[in-house]
N, C-alpha and C positions, 0 to 999 in steps of 0.2 A: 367650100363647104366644110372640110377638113377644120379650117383651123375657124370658124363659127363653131360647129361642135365642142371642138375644144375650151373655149371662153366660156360653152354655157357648164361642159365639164366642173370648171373650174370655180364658175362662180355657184353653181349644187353646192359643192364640196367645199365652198365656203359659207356657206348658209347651213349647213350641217354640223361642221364643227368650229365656230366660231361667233357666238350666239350672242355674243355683249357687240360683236362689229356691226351681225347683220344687224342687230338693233339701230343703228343708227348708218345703214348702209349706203341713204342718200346724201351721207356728210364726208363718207371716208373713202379717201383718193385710191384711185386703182392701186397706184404703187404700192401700199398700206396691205389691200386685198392680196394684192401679187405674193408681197415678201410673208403675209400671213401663212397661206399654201403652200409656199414654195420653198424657203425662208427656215436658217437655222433657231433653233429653241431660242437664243436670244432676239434674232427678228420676231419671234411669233409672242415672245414676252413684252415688247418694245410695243407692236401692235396694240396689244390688250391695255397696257397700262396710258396709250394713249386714247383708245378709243371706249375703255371702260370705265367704271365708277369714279377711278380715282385717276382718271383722265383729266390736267389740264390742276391738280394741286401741285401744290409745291415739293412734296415727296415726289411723285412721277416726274416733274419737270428736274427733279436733281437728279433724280437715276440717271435718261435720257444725257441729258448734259456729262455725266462724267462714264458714260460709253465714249460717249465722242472726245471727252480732253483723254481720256487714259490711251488712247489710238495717238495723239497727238502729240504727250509725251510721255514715250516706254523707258523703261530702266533699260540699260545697255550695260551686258552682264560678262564678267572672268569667268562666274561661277557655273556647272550645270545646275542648281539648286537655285532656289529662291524660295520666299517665303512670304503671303499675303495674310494680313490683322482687317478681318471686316468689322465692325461695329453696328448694333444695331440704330442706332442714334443717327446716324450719316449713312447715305446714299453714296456710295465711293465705289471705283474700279480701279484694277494696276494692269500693265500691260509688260511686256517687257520684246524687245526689240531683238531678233538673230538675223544673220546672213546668212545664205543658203544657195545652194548650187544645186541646178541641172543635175537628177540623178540620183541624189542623196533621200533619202527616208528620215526624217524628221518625226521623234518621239518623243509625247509628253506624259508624265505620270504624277499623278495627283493622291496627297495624303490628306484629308478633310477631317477637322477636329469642330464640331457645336453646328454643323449644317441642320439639324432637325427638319422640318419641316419645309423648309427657305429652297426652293432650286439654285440650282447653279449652275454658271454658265461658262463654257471653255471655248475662245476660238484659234484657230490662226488663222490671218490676214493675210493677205498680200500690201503691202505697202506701194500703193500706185501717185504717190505725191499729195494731191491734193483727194483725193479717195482711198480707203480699204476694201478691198475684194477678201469675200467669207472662200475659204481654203479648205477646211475643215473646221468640225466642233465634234467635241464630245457631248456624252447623252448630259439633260437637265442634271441630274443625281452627280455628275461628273464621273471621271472613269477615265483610260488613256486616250491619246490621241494619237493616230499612225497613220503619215502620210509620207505619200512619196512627191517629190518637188516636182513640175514641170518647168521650170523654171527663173535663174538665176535672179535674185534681189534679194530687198530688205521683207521680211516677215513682223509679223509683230503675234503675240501670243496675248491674249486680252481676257482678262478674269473677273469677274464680274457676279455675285448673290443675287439672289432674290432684291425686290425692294426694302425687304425688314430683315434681309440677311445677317447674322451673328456668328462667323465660324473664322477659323484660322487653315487657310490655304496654303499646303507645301509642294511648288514642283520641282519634278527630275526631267530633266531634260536632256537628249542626249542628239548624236546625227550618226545615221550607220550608212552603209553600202547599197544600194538593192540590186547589183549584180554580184555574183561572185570572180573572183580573177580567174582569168581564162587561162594558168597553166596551174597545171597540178603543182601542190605543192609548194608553190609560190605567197610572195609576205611585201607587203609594200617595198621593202627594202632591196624586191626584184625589179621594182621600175627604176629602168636607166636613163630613158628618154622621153619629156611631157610632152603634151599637146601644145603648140603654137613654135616649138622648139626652130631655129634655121635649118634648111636642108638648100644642097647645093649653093655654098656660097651666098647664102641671104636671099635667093633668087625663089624659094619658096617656102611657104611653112609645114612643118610638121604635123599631119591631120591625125592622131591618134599617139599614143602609149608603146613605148617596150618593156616586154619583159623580159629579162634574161633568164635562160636557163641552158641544160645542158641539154646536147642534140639527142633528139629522140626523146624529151619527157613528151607526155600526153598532152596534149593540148585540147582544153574542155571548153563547151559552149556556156557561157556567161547567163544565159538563159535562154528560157525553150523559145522554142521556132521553129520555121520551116527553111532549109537549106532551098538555096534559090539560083545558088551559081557555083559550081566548081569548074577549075581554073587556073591559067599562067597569064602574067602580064611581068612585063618589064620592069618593074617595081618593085610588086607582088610576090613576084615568082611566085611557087602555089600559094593560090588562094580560095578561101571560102566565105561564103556572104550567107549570111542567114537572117528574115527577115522577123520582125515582130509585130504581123501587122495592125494588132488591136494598139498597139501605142505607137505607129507610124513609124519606129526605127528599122534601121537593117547594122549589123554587125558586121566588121569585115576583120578578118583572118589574115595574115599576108607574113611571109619567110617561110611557110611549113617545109618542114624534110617529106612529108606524104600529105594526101589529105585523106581521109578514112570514112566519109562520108559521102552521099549522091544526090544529083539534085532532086528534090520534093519531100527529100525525107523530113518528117516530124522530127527531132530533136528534143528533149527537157536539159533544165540546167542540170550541168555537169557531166553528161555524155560527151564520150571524148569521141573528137570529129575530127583530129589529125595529130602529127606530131610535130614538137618544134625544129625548124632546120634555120637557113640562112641562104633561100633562093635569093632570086631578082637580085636587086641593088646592095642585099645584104651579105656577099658572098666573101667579103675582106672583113664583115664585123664577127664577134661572138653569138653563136647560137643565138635568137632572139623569137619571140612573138611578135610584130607590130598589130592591135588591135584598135580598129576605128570603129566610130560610133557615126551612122548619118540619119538626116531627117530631110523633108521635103525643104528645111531651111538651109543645108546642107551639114556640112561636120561639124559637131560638137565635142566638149572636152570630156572623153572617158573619164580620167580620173575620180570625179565624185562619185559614179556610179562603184568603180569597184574596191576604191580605197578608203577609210575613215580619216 
């Protein structure tokens, strides 16, 4: 009954605000309805120009057409900058192609010269081989894009005007951190040791990150949470685990000289939750952090999250 309700929700709410489709409601495929409703400004533009006036000319048929070639083939760039020339004369898109990591925040910024009146359209993709998955978009008017990755692949970044679009498209693009490093103080050039690294003669891998630093600096939570275990293990020696559970990870802490924190406690990033030592297996190396990152998939590679 739940999900009847819901369909009738949906199709209200599509007969409400989309009044060139309901017009012709008994011709236009659900999927069409779906991506309308649900669907970023260029789904809900892509909709309209198929199922409205100018549905089924040859202007609409070239827009449609060069969404799907500019997905197909993106610039693949040195630069963070790039630069898009629309014309109002041609129906034209440009895409442009990143890799992207697990962790990382991926930023787009947009300077727009003769947009007038024409919407404009910003996405990022996921690039899944023979389909693109919508990722994020910016509003119609354009504006930044700020998202955070779940997910290691190829992205594609797809720009796109109105149908009678005339403007000149500049973007910044950039990939930042979205944790911060868990010891004070600390600079990429305190990781000593990556993820996937050999440990014990090749007999197993490396599930997280070191940092080095000196015994006793602070050692801060990378972001909030709720502490979930404090703790020794052979390994570990002190350790703490704090989880994130709206984004299904848990963090794990392991070498501290103390830990300074108890289990249930809320945490925000950068509350220091212990200090750095060289328990468990680390008692022959230099002062260190070792900091993992798990998921119900198991351990992933810190690094994008907390270094650029």
């Amino acid at each position: 009954m739940q999900f009847i309700r819901f369909l009738r929700v949906v199709c209200v709410a599509a007969l409400v605000t989309m009044p060139i489709v309901a017009l012709q409601f008994g011709t236009t495929p659900l999927t069409d309805l779906v991506r309308f409703v649900m669907g970023s400004p260029h789904d809900r533009y892509a909709v309209r120009l198929t199922w409205g006036p100018e549905g089924g000319s040859h202007a609409a048929r070239g827009w449609l057409e060069a969404a799907q070639a500019s997905v197909m083939t993106p610039v693949r760039l040195k630069q963070p900058q790039y630069t898009f020339r629309f014309a109002r004369e041609a129906a034209s898109a440009g895409a442009i192609a990143v890799t992207l990591r697990r962790g990382q925040r991926y930023v787009v910024e947009t300077e727009i010269d003769g947009a007038g009146a024409e919407p404009l359209f910003i996405d990022v993709l996921r690039n899944e081989g023979t389909t693109a998955t919508s990722v994020a978009h910016a509003p119609e008017a354009g504006g930044p894009i700020n998202v955070e990755i779940d997910a290691d692949g190829e992205y594609i970044v797809r720009v796109q005007p109105g149908l009678h679009g005339d403007m000149t498209v500049a973007l910044t693009m950039r990939i930042e951190p979205t944790l911060r490093l868990p010891v004070d103080q600390a600079s990429r050039r305190s990781i000593g040791s990556v993820y996937g690294d050999p440990r014990d003669g090749g007999r197993r891998d490396h599930h997280g990150v070191d940092i080095f630093a000196k015994h006793g600096t602070p050692v801060v939570a990378a972001a909030s949470g709720i502490v979930t275990r404090v703790g020794t293990n052979g390994l570990g020696g002190n350790v703490v685990w704090i989880a994130r559970p709206m984004r299904g990870e848990t963090h794990y802490y392991a070498h501290l000289d103390r830990q300074l924190v108890t289990v249930g406690t809320r945490v925000e990033a950068g509350d220091v939750i212990g200090l750095v030592g060289n328990t468990g297996n680390a008692r022959s190396t230099p002062p260190h952090l070792h900091f993992g990152i798990y998921t119900p998939g198991g351990a992933v590679d810190p690094l994008p999250y907390i270094a650029s």
